[in-house]
LOTIMI-728816 format. One line per 5 residues: number of its first residue (from 1); their letters; for each residue x, y, z of N, C-alpha, C. Coordinates in steps of 0.2 Angstrom, whole numbers, m for minus. Each point is the difference from the previous one (the first is absolute). Layout:
N
NUM> A> X:Y:Z:X:Y:Z:X:Y:Z ~ ...
END
This chain:
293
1> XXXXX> m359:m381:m133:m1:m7:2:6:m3:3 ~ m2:m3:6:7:m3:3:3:m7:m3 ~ 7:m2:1:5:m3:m2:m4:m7:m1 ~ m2:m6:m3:m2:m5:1:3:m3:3 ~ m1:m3:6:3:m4:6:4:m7:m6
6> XXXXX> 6:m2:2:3:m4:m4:m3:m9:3 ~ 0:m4:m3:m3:m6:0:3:m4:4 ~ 0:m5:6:5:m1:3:m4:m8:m3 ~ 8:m3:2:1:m8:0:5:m4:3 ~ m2:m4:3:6:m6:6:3:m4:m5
11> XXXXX> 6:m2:0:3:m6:m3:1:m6:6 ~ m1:m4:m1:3:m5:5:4:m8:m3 ~ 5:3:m3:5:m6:m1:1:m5:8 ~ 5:m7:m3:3:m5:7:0:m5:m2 ~ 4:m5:0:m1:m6:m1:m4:m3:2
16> XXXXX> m3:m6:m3:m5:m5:0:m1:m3:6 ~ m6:3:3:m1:m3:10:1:5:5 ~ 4:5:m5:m1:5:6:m4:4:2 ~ m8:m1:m1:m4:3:3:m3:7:m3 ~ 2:0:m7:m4:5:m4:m4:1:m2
21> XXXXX> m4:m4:1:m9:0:m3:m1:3:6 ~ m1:m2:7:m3:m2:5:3:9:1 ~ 5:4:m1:1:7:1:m4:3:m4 ~ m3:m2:m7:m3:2:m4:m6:2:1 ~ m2:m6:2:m9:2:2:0:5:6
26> XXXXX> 4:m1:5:0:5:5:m1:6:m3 ~ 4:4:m1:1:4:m4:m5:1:m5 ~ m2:m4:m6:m6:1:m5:m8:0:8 ~ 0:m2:4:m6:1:5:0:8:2 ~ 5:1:3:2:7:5:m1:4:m5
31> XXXXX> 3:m2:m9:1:9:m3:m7:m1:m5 ~ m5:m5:1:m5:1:m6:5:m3:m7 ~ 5:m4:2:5:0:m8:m4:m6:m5 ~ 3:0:m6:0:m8:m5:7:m2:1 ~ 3:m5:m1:3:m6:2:m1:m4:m7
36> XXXXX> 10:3:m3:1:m2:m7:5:m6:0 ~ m2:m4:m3:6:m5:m1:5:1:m3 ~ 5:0:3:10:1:m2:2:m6:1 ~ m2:m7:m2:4:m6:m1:m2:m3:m6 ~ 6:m4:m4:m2:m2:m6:m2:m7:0
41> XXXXX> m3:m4:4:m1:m5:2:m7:1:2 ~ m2:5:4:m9:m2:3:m2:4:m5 ~ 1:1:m5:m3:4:m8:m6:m6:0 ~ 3:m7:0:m4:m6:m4:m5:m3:3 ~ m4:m1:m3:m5:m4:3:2:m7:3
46> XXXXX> m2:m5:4:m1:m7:2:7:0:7 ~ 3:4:m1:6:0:5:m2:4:7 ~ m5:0:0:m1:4:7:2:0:5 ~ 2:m8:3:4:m2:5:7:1:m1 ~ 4:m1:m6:6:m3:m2:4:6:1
51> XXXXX> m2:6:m4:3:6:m1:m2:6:6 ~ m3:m3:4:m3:3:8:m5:6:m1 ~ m4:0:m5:m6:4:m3:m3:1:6 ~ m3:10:2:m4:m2:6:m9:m5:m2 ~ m1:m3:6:m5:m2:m1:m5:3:m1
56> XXXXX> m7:m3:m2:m7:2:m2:m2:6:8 ~ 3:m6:6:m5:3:4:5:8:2 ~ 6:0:m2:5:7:3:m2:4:m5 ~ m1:m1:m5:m2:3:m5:m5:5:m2 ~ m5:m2:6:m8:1:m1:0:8:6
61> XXXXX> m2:4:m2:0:6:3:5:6:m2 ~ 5:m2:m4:6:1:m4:1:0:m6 ~ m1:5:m3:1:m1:m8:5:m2:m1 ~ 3:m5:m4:5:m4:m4:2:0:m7 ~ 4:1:m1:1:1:m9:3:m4:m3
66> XXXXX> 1:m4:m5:6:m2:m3:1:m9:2 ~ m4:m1:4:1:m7:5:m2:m5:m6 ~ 2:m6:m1:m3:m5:m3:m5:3:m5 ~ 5:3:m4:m5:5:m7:1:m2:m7 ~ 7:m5:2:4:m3:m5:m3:m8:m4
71> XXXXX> m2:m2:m5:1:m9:1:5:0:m2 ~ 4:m5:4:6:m3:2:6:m3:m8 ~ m6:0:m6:3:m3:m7:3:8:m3 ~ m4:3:4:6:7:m2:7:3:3 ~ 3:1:m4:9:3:1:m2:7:1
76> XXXXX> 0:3:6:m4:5:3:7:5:0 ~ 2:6:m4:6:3:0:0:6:5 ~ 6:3:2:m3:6:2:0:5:m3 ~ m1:2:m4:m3:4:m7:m5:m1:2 ~ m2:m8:m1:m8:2:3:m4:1:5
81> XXXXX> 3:m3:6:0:2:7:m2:7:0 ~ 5:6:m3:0:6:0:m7:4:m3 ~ 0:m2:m7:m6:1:m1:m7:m1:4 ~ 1:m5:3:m6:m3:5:1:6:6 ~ 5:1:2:0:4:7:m1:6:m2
86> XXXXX> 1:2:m6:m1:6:m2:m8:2:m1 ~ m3:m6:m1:m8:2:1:m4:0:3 ~ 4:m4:7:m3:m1:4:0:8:4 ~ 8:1:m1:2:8:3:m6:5:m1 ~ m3:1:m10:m2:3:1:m8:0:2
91> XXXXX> m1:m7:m1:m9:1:1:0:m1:9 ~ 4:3:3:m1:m2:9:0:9:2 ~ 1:3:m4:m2:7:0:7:4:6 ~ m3:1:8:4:5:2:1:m5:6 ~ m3:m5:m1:1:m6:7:5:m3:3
96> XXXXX> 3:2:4:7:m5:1:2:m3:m3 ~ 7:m4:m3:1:m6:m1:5:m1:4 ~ m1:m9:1:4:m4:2:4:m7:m3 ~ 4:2:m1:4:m5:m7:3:m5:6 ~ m1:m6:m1:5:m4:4:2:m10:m2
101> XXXXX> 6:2:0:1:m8:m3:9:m1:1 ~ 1:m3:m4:10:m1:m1:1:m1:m6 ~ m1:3:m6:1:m1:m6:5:8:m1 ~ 5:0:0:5:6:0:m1:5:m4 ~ 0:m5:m9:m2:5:m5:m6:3:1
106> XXXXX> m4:m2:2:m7:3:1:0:5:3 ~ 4:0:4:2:7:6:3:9:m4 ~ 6:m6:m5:4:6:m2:m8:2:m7 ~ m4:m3:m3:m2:2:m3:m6:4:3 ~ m2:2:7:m4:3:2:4:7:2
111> XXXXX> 6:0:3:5:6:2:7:2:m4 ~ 0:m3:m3:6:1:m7:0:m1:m6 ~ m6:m2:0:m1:m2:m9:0:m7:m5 ~ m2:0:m4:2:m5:m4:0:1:m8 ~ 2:m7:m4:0:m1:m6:m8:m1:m4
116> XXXXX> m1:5:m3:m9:m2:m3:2:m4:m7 ~ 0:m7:3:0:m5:m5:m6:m3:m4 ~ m3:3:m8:m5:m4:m2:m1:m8:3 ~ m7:1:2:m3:m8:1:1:m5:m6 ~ 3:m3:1:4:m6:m2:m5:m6:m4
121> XXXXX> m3:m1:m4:m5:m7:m1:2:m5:3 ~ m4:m3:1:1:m8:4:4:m6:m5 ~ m3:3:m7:5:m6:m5:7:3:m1 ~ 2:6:3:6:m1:m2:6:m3:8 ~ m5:m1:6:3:m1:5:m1:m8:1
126> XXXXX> m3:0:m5:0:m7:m1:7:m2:m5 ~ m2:0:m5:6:m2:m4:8:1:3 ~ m1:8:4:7:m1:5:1:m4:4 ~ m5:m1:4:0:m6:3:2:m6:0 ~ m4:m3:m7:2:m6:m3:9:0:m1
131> XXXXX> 3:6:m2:8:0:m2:4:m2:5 ~ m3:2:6:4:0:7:m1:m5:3 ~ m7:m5:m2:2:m6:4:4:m4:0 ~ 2:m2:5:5:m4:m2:10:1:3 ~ m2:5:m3:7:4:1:2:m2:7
136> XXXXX> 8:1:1:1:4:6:4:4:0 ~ 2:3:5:4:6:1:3:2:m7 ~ 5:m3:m1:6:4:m4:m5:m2:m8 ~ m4:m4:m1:m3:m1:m6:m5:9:0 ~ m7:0:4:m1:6:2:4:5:m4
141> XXXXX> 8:1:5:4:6:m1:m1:1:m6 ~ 4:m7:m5:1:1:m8:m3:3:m4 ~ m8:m3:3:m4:1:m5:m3:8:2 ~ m1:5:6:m2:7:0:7:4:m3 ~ 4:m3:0:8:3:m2:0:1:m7
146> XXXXX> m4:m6:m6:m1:1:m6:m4:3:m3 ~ m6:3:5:m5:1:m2:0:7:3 ~ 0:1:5:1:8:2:7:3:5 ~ 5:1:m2:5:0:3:1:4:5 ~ m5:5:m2:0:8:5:m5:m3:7
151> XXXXX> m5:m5:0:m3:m1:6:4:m6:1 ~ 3:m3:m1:6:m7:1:2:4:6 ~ 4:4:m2:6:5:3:m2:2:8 ~ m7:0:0:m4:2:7:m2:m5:2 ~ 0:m6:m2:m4:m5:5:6:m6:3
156> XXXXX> m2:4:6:8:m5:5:m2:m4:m2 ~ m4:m5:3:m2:m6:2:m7:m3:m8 ~ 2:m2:m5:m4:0:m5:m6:m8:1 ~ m5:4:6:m5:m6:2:m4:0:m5 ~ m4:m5:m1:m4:m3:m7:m4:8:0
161> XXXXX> m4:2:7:m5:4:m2:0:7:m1 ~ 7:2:0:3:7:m3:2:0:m7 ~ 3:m7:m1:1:m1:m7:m5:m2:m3 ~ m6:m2:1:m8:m3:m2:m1:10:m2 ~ 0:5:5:m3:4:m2:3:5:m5
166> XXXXX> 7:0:1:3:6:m4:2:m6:m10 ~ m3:m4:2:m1:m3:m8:m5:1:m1 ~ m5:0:2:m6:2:m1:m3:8:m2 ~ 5:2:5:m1:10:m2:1:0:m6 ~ 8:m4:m3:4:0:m6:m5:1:m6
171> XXXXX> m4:m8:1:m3:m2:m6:m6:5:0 ~ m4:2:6:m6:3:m2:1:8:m3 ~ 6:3:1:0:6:0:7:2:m3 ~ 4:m4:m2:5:1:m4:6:6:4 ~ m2:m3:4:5:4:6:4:m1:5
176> XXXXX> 5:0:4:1:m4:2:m3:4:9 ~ m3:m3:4:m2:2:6:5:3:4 ~ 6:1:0:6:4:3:m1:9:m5 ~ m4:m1:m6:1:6:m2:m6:4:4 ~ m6:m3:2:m4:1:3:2:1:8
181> XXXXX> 4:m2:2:2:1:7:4:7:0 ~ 4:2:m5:3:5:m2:m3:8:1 ~ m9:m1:m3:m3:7:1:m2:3:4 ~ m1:5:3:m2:4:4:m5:m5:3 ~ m2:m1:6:m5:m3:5:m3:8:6
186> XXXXX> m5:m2:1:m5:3:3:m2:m6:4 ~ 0:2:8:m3:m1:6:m6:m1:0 ~ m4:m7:1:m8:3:1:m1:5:7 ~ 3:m1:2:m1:6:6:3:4:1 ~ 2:3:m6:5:6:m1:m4:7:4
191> XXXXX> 0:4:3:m6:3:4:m5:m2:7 ~ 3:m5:0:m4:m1:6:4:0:7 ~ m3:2:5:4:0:6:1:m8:4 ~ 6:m3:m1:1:m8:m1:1:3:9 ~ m1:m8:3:4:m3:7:3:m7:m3
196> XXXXX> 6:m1:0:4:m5:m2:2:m7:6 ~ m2:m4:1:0:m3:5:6:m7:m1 ~ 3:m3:3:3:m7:m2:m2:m3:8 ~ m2:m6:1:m3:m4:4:8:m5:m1 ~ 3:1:9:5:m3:m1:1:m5:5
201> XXXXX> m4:m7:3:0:m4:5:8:m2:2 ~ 0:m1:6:5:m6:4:2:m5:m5 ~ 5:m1:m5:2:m6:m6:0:m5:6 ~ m2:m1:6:m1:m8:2:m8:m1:2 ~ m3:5:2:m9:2:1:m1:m1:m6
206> XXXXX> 3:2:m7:m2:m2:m8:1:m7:0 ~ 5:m3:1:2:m7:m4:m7:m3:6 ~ 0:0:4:m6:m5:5:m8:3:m5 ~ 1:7:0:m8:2:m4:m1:m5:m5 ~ 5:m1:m5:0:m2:m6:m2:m8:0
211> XXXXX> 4:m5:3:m2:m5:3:m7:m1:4 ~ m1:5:1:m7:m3:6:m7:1:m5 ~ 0:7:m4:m2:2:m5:m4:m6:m7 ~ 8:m3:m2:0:m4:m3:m3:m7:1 ~ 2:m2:6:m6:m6:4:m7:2:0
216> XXXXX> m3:7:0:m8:1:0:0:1:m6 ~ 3:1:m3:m2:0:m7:0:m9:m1 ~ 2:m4:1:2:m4:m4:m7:m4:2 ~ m2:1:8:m5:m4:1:m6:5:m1 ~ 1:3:m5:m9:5:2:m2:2:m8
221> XXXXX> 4:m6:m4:m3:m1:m5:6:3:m6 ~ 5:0:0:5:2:m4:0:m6:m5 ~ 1:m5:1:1:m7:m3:m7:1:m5 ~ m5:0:1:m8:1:m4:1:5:m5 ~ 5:6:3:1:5:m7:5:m2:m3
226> XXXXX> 3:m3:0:6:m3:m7:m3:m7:m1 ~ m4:m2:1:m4:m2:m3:m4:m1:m6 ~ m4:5:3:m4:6:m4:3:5:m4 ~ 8:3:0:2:2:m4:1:m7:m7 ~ 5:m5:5:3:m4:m5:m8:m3:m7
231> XXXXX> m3:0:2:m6:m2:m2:m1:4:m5 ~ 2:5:m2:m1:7:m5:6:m3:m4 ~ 4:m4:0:5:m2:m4:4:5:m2 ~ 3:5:1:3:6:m2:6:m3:0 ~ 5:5:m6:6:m1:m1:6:2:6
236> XXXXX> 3:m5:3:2:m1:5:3:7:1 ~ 3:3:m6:7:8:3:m5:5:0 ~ m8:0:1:m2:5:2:0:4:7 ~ m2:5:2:3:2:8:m2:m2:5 ~ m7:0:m2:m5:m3:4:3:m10:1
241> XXXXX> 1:m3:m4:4:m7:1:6:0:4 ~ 3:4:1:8:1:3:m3:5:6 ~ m5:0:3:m1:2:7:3:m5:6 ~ 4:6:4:3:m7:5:m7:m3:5 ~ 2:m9:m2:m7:m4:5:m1:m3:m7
246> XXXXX> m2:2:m7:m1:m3:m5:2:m7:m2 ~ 8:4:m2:4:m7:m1:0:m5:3 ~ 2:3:8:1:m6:7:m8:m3:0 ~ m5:2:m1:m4:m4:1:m5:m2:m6 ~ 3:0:m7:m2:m4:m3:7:m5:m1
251> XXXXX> 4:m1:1:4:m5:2:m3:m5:4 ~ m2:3:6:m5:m6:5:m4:m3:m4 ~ m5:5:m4:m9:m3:m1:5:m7:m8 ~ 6:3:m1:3:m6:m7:5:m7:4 ~ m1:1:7:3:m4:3:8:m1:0
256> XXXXX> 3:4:0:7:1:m3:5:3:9 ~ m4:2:4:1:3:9:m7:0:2 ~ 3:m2:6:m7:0:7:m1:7:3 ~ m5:0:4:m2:6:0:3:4:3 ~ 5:m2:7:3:2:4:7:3:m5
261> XXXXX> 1:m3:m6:8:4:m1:m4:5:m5 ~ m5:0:m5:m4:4:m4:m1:7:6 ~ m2:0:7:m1:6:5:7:1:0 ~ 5:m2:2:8:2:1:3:2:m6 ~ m1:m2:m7:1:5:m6:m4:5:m1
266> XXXXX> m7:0:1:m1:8:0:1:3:6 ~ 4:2:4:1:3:5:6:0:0 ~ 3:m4:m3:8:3:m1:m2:5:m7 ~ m4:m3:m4:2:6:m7:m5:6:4 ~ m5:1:4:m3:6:3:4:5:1
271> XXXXX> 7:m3:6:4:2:2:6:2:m2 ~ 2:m2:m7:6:2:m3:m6:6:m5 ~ m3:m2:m2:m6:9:m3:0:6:4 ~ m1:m3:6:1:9:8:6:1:m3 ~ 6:m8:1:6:7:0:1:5:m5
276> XXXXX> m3:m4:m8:2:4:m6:m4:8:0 ~ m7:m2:3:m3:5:1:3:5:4 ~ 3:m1:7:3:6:4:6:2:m5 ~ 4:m2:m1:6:2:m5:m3:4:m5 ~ m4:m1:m4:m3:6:m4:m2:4:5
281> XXXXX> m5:2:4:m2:5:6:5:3:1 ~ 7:m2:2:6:1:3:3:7:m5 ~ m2:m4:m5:6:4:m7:m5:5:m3 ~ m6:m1:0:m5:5:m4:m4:4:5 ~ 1:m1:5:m8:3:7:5:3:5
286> XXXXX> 5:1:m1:4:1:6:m1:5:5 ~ m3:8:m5:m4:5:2:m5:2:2 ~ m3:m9:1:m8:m1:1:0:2:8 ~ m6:m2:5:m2:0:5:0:m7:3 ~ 7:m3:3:1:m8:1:m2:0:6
291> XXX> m7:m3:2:m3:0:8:m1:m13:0 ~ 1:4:8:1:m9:0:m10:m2:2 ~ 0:m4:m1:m8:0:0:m3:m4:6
END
């Protein structure tokens, strides 16, 4: 019996705007592929415009996975992300995949591994949560430094929702989440024949995409979805809340800025996201395949 032909799969990393979906589907057309979500924001449902989700109509003829699968009152981890793509991996059988988004840890957890972190209950990400409202920076620090000093010691920047999470690992497993980043990790693609892609536009062709992008969203019903989220009443530090466009533009619907600076705050925070996003692609993808699109 001959060798089983090995399983191939595309990545398609890039900052936000740079035309990743739109290589996806090409590609999921021409190879017969599915077309996996690799961004931690169009997991949610209601945000389809906000988090640049492809449409119903791009979508149709294209299997899709992962897209708006999430409600929004959930703290959707990549622990879970992982398990998700892990089954979508294997119920898609020998079929192409296509992963594509800008959420970076997603990436390394397809080609490098990750930490298999028990699922976490919701009342204990709750009670962390309750601890950290409030806080800022240096209170934050105190308080993950008292409580788990070995993940204190790895979190440069101690933002509420990394400290929300590794108190939560704490309480529900009596461990601390750095022990769990510690163990051996396994690639879900570990055996697969990967094509590693980085989508790296013109940083001035970007800052215009982003702006222009951002105006059609605004007028094609973006303001209706923060709305409609706000309307769920959820707890403000959830992720799906802190999507850039949320804040800016539940400010407007509270009356606090007008529309025109609510558009120029999300399109500044848009554009300071790309850069963080290329600086990670820069330091973690370097040996990927950087084609300009």
């Amino acid at each position: 019996m001959g060798k089983r032909p090995e399983r191939r799969a595309v990545l398609i990393a890039g900052p936000t705007a740079s035309g990743k979906s739109a290589l996806a589907l090409d590609l999921a057309r021409e190879q017969g592929g599915v077309i996996i979500n690799t961004d931690a924001l169009q997991v949610y449902q209601v945000l389809q415009l906000l988090t640049a989700r492809p449409s119903d109509i791009e979508m149709a003829g294209v299997p899709h996975r992962l897209y708006g699968a999430v409600h929004p009152s959930v703290r959707f981890s990549t622990g879970e992300w992982a398990r998700a793509a892990a089954a979508v991996i294997e119920a898609e059988g020998d079929r192409p995949l296509i992963f594509v988004g800008g959420t970076g840890l997603y990436f390394d957890v397809l080609s490098s591994g990750f930490a298999d972190v028990p699922e976490v209950p919701a009342e204990a990400m709750a009670i962390a949560a309750a601890e950290v409202e409030g806080l800022d920076r240096e209170a934050r620090g105190r308080l993950i430094m008292a409580r788990d000093p070995l993940m204190a010691s790895r979190l440069k920047a101690p933002d509420p929702q990394r400290v929300i999470r590794a108190l939560a690992v704490l309480q529900a497993t009596g461990r601390s989440l750095a022990s769990y980043q510690d163990e051996a990790q396994t690639a879900l693609l570990d055996g697969f024949a990967l094509e590693r892609l980085v989508l790296n536009p013109d940083r001035e062709v970007l800052r215009q995409r982003i702006a222009r992008r951002f105006e059609a969203m605004f007028a094609g019903g973006a303001v209706e979805e923060v709305e409609a989220l706000l309307a769920l009443r959820l707890d403000p530090s959830l992720p799906a809340m802190k999507a850039i466009g949320v804040p800016e533009i539940a400010a407007m619907l509270a009356g606090e800025i007008d529309e025109e600076i609510a558009i120029e705050r999300a399109v500044i925070a848009t554009r300071q996201y790309a850069k963080r996003q290329r600086t990670w692609f820069r330091n973690r993808m370097a040996d990927w395949n950087w084609i300009a699109p």
